[in-house]
C-alpha positions as CSV (number, residue, x, y, z in Angstrom):
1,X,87.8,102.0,99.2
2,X,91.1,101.2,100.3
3,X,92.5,100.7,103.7
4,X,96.0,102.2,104.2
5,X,98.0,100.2,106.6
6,X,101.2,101.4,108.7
7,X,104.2,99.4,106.4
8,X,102.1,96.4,106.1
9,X,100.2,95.7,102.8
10,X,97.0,94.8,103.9
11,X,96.9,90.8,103.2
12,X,92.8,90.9,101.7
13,X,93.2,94.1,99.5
14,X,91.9,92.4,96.7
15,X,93.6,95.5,94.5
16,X,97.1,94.5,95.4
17,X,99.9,94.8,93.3
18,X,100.0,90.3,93.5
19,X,96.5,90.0,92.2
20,X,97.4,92.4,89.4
21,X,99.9,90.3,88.2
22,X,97.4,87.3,88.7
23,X,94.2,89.1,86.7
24,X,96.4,89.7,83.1
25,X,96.1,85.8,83.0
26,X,92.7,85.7,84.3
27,X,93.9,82.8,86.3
28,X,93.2,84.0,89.9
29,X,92.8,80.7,92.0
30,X,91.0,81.4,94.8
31,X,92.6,78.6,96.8
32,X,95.9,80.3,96.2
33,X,94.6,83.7,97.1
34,X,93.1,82.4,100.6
35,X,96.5,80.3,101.4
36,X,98.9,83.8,100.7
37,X,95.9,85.9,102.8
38,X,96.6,83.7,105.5
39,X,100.4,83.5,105.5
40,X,100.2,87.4,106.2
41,X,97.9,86.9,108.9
42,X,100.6,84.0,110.0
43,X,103.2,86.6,109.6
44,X,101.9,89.2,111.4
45,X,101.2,87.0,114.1
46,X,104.9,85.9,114.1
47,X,106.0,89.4,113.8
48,X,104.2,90.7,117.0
49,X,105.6,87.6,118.8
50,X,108.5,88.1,118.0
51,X,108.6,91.8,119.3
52,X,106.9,90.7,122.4
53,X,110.3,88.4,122.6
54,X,112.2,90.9,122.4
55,X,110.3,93.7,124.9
56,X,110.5,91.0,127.6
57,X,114.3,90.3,126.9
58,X,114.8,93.9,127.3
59,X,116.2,94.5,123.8
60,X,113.5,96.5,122.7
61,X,112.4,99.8,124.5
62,X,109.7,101.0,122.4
63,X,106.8,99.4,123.6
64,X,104.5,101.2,120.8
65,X,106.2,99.0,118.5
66,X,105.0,96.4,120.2
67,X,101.3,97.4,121.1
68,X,101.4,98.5,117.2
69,X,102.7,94.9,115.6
70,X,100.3,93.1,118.7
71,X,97.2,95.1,117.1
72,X,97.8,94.5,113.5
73,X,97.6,90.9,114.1
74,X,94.6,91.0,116.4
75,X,93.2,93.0,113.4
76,X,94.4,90.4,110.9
77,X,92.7,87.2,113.2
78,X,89.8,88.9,113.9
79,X,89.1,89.5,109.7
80,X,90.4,86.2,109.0
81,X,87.6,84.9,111.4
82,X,84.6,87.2,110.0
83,X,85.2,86.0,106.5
84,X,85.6,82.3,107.9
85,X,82.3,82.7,109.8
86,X,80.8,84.8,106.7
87,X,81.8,81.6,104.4
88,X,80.0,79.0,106.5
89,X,76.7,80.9,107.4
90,X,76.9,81.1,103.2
91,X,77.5,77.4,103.2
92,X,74.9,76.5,105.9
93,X,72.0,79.0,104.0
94,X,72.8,77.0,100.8
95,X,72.3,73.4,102.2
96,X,69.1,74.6,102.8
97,X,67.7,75.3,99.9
98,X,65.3,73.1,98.3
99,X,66.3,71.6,94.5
């Protein structure tokens, strides 16, 4: 199931139109797939700064704009931290298993 965003592809959408071009060499690093997830999140979160800029200069009126571009990278951080918190409790549940 895919999650439609509002103008922004969704940076973890493993069925993006960049990992399709990726999969026909069957050479998907997974390094380079977490380092371009998080420059969207890193984006987003410049994005929404920038428009908070901009509401408090006053060259902005349309605070939804603003509320909308603050929420997507909220949304963004707080994925980016499940996975990160998803990958250690994997990482902690596998130093303790016995060899």
């Amino acid at each position: 199931m895919e999650i439609k965003t509002i103008g922004v592809t969704n940076p973890f959408n493993l069925n993006s139109q960049t990992t399709k071009t990726n999969n026909k060499d069957d050479n998907v690093d997974f390094g380079t797939l977490l380092s371009n997830a998080l420059d969207k999140v890193n984006e987003l979160e410049m994005q929404s700064n920038e428009y908070k800029k901009l509401l408090a200069t006053g060259d902005i009126d349309n605070l939804h704009d603003v509320t909308i571009a603050a929420e997507k990278a909220n949304i963004a951080l707080q994925l980016t931290l499940s996975i990160r918190n998803k990958v250690v409790e994997a990482y902690q549940e596998i130093m303790r298993m016995q060899v």
